[in-house]
C-alpha positions in Angstrom: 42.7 -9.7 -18.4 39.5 -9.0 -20.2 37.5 -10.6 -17.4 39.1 -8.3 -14.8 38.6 -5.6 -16.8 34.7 -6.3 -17.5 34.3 -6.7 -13.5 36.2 -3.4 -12.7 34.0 -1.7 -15.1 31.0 -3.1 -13.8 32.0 -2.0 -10.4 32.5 1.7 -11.0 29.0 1.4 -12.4 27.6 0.2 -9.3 29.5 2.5 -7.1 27.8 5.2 -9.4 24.4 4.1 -8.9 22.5 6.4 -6.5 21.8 4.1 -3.3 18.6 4.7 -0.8 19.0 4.2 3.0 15.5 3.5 3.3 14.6 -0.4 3.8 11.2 -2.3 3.7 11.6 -5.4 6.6 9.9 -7.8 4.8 10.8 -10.8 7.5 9.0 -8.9 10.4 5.9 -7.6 7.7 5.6 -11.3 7.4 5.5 -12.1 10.6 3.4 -9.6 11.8 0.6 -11.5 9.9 1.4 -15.1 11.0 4.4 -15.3 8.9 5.1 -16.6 5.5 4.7 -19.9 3.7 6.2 -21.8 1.3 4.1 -20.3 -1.2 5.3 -16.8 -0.5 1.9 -16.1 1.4 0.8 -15.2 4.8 -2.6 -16.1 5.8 -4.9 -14.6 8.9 -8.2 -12.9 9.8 -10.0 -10.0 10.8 -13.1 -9.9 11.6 -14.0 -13.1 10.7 -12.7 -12.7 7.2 -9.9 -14.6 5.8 -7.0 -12.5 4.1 -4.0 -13.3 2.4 -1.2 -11.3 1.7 1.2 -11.7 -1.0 5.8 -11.1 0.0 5.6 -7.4 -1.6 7.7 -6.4 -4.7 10.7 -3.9 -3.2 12.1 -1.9 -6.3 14.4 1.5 -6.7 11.9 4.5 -7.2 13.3 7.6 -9.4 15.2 9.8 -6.4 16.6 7.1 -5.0 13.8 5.9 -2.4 12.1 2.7 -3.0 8.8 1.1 -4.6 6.9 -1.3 -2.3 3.8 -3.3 -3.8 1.5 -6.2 -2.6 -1.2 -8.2 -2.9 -4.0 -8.9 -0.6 -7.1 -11.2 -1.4 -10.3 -12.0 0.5 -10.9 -15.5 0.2 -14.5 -15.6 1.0 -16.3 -18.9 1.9 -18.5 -18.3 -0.8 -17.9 -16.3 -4.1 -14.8 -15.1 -6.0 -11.9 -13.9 -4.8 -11.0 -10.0 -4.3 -7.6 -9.3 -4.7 -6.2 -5.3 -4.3 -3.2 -4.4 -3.9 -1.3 -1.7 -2.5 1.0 0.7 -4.4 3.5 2.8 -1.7 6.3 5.0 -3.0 9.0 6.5 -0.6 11.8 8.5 -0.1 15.1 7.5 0.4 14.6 8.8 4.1 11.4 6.4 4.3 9.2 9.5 4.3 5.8 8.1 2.0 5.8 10.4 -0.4 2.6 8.8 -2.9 0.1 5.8 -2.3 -2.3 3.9 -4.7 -5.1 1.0 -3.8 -6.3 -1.0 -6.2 -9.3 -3.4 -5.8 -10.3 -6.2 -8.6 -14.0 -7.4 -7.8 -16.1 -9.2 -10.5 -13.9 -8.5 -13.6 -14.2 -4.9 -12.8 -10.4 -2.9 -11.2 -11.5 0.3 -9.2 -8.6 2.8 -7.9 -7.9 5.5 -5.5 -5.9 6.8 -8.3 -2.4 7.8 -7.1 -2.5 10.3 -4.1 0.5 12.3 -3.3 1.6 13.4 0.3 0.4 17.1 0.8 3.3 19.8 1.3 3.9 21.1 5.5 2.9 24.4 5.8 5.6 27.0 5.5 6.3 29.6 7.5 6.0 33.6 6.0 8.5 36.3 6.7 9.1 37.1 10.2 7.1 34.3 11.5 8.3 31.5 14.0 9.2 28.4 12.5 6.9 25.4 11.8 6.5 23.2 14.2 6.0 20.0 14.1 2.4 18.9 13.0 0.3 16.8 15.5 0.3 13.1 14.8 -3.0 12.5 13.8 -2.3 15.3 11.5 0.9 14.8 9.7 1.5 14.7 5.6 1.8 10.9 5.9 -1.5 10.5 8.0 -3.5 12.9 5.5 -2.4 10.7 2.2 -3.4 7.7 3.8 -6.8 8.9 4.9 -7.1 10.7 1.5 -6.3 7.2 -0.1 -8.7 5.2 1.9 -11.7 8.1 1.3 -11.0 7.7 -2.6 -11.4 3.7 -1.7 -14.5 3.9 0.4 -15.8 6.3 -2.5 -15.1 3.9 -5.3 -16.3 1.2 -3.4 -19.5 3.0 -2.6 -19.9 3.5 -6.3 -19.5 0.0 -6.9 -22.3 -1.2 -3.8 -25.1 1.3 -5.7 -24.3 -0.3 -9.1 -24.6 -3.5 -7.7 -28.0 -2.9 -5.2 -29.1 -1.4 -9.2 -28.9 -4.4 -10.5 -29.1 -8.3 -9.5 -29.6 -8.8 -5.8 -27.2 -11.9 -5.7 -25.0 -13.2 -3.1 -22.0 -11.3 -4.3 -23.9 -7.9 -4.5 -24.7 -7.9 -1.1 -21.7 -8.9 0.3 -20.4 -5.7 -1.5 -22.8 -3.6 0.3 -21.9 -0.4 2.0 -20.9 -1.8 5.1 -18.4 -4.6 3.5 -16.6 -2.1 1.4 -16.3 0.4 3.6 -15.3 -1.8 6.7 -14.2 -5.0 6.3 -11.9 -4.3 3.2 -10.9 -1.3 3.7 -9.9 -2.3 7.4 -8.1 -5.3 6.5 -6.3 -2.8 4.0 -5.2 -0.9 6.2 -4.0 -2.8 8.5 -1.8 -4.4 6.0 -0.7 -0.5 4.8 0.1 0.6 8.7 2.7 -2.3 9.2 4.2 -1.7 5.9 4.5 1.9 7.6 5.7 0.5 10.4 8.6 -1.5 8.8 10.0 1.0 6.3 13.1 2.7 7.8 
């Protein structure tokens, strides 16, 4: 008797819960970067430069739309490892609402800090409705290129402290043209299929 009463109550409790009909595919995420292993990783290149990707964290974001996070690290041949990781929060429509990046290189963390998806334009008092923004030109494509300016920024900082200093192997593989391309690409790629797979 107490038992079914215990379960009932926990049932009205999770029928109260808000729900989000937004959904991260994290099979096909996976798959779209030679699928995952045993160790919860998926492992490719671009550009000649070995990634791996870490199964991202799903979790309920305040509005009921979801909080996706992962991992990526650039194992290079030579040197330490670079790990960042990739902070998305959306709506429970799927619309990306805010973004984060987050790079760890040589014991020091730079980030984009958390960028928020700019408002449409509205329309005035007698105008024509709103239409539809281009797509190169929409809310979502304007936080991510506003996330990975902050990155290439950061980044930038971090090449002219290092050129400052020690000239070592690891300086110069942080050099303008690394951060700027190589990272930030594979970064993006990884952020455009997490896009791609949110519905």
């Amino acid at each position: 008797m107490i038992k079914t009463l215990i379960v009932s109550a926990f049932t009205s409790i999770v029928l109260l819960l808000p729900t989000s009909a937004v959904q991260f595919d994290v099979e096909s995420f996976g798959q779209s970067l030679n699928g995952w292993r045993k160790n919860r990783t998926a492992s490719y290149t671009i550009d000649n430069h070995a990634y791996r990707t870490h199964r991202p964290t799903i979790s309920p974001a305040p509005g009921g739309g979801i909080f996706v996070s992962t991992r990526v690290e650039h194992a290079p041949r030579i040197g330490k490892l670079t790990t960042s990781y990739i902070e998305l929060v959306f709506s429970p429509t799927g619309i990306l609402l805010t973004g984060q990046l987050r790079v760890v290189v040589k014991d020091q963390q730079i980030t984009t800090g958390m960028i928020t998806r700019p408002p449409l334009p509205t329309k005035g008092e007698g105008e024509a409705p709103v239409v539809d923004p281009t797509p190169w030109n929409t809310p979502t494509t304007q936080l991510v290129n506003d996330l990975f300016k902050g990155l290439d920024t950061e980044l930038g900082k971090l090449a002219k402290s290092d050129l400052a200093g020690k000239r070592d192997l690891v300086s110069r593989l942080f050099t303008k043209d690394y951060g700027s391309a190589d990272l930030a690409g594979a970064l993006r790629h990884n952020l455009n299929l997490m896009l791609k797979y949110t519905q």
